[in-house]
C-alpha positions as CSV (number, residue, x, y, z in Angstrom):
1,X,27.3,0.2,-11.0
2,X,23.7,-0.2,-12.2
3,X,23.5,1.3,-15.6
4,X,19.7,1.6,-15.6
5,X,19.1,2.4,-12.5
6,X,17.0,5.8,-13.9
7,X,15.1,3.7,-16.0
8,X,14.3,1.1,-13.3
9,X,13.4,4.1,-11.0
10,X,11.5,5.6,-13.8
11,X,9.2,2.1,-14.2
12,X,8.4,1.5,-10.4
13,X,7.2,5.1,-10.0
14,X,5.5,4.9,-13.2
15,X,3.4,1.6,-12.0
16,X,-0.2,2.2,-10.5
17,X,0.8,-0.4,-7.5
18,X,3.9,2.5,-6.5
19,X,2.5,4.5,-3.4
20,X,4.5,7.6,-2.8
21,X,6.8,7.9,-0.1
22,X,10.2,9.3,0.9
23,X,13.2,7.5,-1.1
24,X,16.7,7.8,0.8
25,X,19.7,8.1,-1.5
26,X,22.9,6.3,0.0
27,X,21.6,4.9,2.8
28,X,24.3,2.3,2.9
29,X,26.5,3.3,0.2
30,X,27.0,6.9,-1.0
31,X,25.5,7.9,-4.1
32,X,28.0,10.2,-4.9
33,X,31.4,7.8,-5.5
34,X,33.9,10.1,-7.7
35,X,33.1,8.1,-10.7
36,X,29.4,9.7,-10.4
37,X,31.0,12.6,-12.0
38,X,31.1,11.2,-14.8
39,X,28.3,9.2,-15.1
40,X,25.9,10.7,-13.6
41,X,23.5,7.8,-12.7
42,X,22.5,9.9,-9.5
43,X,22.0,13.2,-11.3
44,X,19.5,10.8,-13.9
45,X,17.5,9.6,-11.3
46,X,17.2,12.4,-9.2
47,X,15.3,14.1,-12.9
48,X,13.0,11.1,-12.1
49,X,12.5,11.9,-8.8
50,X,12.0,15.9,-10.0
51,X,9.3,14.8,-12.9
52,X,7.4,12.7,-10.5
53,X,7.7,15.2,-7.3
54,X,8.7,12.1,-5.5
55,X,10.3,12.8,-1.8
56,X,14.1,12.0,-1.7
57,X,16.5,12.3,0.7
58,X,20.0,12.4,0.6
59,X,22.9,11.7,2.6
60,X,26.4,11.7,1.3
61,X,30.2,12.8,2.0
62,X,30.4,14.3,-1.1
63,X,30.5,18.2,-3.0
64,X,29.4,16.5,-5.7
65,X,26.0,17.0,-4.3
66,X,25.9,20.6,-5.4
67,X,26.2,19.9,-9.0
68,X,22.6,18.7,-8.3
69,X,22.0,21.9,-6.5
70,X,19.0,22.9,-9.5
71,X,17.3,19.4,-9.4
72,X,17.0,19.2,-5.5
73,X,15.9,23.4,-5.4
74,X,12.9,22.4,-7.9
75,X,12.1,19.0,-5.0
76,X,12.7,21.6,-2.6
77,X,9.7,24.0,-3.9
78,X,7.1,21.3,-3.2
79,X,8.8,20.0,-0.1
80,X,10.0,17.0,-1.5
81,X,14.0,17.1,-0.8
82,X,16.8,17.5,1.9
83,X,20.3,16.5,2.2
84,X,22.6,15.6,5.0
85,X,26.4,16.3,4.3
86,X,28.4,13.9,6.6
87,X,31.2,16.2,8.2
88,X,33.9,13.4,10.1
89,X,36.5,16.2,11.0
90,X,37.4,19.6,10.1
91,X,41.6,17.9,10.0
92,X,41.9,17.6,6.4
93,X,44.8,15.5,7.2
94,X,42.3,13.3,9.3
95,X,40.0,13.2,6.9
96,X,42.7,11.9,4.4
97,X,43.7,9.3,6.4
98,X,40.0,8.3,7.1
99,X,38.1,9.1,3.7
100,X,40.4,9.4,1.1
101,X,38.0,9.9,-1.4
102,X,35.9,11.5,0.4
103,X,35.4,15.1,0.0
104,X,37.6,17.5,1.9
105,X,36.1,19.6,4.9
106,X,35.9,22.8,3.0
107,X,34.3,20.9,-0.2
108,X,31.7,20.0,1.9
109,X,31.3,23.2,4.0
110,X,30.6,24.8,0.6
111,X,28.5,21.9,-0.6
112,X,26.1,22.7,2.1
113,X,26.1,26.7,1.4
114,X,25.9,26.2,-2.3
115,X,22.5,23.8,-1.7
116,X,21.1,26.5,1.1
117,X,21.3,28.9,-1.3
118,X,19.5,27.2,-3.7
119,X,16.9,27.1,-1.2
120,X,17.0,23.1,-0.3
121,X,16.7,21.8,3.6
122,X,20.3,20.7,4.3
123,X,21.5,19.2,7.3
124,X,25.0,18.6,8.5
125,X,25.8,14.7,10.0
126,X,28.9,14.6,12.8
127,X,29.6,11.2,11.8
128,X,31.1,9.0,12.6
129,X,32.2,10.2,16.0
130,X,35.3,8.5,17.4
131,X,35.9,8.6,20.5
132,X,39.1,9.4,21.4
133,X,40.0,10.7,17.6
134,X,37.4,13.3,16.3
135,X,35.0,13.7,19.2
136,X,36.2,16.8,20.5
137,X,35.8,18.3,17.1
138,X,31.4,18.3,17.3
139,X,31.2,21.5,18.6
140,X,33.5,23.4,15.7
141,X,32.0,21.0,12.9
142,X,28.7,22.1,13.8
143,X,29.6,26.2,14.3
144,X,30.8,25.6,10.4
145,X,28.0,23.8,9.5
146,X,25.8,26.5,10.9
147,X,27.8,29.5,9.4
148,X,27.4,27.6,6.0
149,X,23.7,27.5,6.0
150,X,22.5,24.2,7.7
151,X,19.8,24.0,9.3
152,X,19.4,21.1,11.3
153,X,22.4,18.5,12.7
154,X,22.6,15.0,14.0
155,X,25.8,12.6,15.1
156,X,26.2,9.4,15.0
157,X,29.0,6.5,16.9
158,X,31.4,4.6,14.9
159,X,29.8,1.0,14.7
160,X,32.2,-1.6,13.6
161,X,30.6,-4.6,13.2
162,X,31.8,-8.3,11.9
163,X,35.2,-7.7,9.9
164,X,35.1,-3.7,10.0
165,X,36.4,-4.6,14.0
166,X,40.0,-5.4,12.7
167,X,40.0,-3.4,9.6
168,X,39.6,-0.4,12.1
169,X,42.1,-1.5,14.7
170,X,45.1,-2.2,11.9
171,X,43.7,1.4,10.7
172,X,44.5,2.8,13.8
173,X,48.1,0.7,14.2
174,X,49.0,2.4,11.0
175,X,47.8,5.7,11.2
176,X,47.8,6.8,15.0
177,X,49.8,4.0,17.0
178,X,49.9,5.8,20.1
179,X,46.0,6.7,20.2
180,X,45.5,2.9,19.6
181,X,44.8,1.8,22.9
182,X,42.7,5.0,24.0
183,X,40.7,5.0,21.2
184,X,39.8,1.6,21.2
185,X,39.0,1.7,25.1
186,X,36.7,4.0,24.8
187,X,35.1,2.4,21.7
188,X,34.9,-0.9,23.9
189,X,33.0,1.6,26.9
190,X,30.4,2.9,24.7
191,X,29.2,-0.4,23.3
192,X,29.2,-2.3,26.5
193,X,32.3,-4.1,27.3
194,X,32.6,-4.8,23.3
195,X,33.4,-4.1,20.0
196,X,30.0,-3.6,18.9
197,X,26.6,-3.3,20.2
198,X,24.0,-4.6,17.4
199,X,20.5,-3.2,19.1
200,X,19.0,-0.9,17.1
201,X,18.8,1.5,19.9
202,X,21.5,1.6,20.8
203,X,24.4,1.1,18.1
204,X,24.2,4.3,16.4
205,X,24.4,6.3,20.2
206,X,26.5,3.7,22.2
207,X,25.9,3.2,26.2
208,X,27.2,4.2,29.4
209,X,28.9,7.8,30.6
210,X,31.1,8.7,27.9
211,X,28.6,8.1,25.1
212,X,26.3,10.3,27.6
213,X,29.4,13.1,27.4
214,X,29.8,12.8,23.7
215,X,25.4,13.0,23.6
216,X,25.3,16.2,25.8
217,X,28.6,17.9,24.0
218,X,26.6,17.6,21.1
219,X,23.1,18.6,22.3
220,X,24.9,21.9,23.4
221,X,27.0,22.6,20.6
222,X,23.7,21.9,18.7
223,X,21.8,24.5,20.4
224,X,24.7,27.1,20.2
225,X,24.7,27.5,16.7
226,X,20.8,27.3,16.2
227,X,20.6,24.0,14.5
228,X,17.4,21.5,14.7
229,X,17.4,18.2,16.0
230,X,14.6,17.2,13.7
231,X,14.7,16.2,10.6
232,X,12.8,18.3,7.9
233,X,9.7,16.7,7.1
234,X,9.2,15.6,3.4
235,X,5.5,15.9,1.8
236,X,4.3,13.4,-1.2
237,X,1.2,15.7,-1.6
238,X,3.0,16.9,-5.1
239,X,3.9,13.7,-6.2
240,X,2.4,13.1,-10.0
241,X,2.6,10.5,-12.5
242,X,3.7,12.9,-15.5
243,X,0.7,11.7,-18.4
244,X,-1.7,10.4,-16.5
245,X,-3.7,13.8,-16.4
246,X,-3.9,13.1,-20.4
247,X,-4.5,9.3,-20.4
248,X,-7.1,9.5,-17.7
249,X,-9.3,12.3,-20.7
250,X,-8.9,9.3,-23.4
């Protein structure tokens, strides 16, 4: 953990060489692990982000998110926030098995009507599809996602690159043996013959007809509940740097 990460945040925004633009919150790793509850390093910087009207987006498995529900609504007013909830299965005995500290699927279902609500853009993430395992579920994840107040959706494939390959596969040995070798046929169809296909294209999609299938299930479920497939735009026309106004009278 990075103890000062607000006051880090707080100094580069504060610096005259900082040029507004969108921030993404856990684009790798999510900002909301369980032990944010109680330390609330993402909470602190996102009342940077709020004093500075700087554009953040989030994306995250996690109801935690609506605890934040106030900061993100006051972004929101000067178009300056959205979140994408990550949905992998409506099975909360998949989900489990897959993300045991993750969220459960109605956790996040509420997560994402608490923060429409509250009046910020949220969008709901079908990812990552499986193919073979949670694939069939778009269609229902998205109808939930919909019902709960989202207002756009996206998907994306299960990459498993380097080491992640064989984590995945004894995953799969130990939690669904007899979907083994379908799952990880299809996985090998989508990215060419392989394991993984690294172009950047093309990895978060996969190739060839069944990642087509799994594309046009989604497009369809996508327009039956009336979500977007673009991304709310973010504006840095609010951003401020909060005593300047005062400093620049001296």
């Amino acid at each position: 953990m990075k103890e000062d990460a607000p006051e880090l945040l707080r100094r580069a925004l504060s610096s005259p060489r900082w040029e507004p633009r969108v921030v993404a919150l856990s684009g790798v790793t999510d900002a909301y692990q369980p032990v944010e509850a109680k330390l609330r390093l993402t909470r602190r910087c996102l009342e940077v982000f709020a004093e500075f009207r700087n554009p953040v987006v989030i994306i995250t498995k996690s109801a935690l998110v609506a605890r934040d529900a106030d900061l993100l609504a006051e972004l929101a007013r000067h178009h300056a926030a959205s979140v994408h909830v990550s949905v992998t299965s409506l099975d909360d005995g998949l989900r489990r098995a897959l993300e045991p500290r993750a969220s459960s699927p109605r956790g996040r279902l509420a997560a994402i009507e608490t923060l429409a609500a509250a009046g910020v853009p949220v969008g709901v993430l079908s990812a990552p599809v499986i193919p073979g395992l949670n694939d069939s579920e778009i269609p229902a994840i998205l109808s939930a996602a919909a019902e709960a107040g989202a207002r756009e959706a996206g998907w994306v494939m299960l990459r498993l690159p380097h080491g992640v390959k064989e984590l995945f596969e004894s995953w799969l040995l130990r939690h669904f043996p007899d979907r083994r070798e379908r799952v990880m046929s299809r996985l090998r169809e989508v990215s060419g013959g392989a394991l993984y296909d690294s172009r950047y294209h093309t990895r978060q999609r996969g190739t060839g007809v069944y990642a087509e299938q799994i594309r046009s299930l989604f497009e369809l479920a996508r327009r039956r509940a009336g979500l977007a497939n673009e991304r709310t735009t973010l504006s840095t026309a609010a951003f401020r740097r909060p005593g300047s106004a005062q400093l620049s009278l001296l």
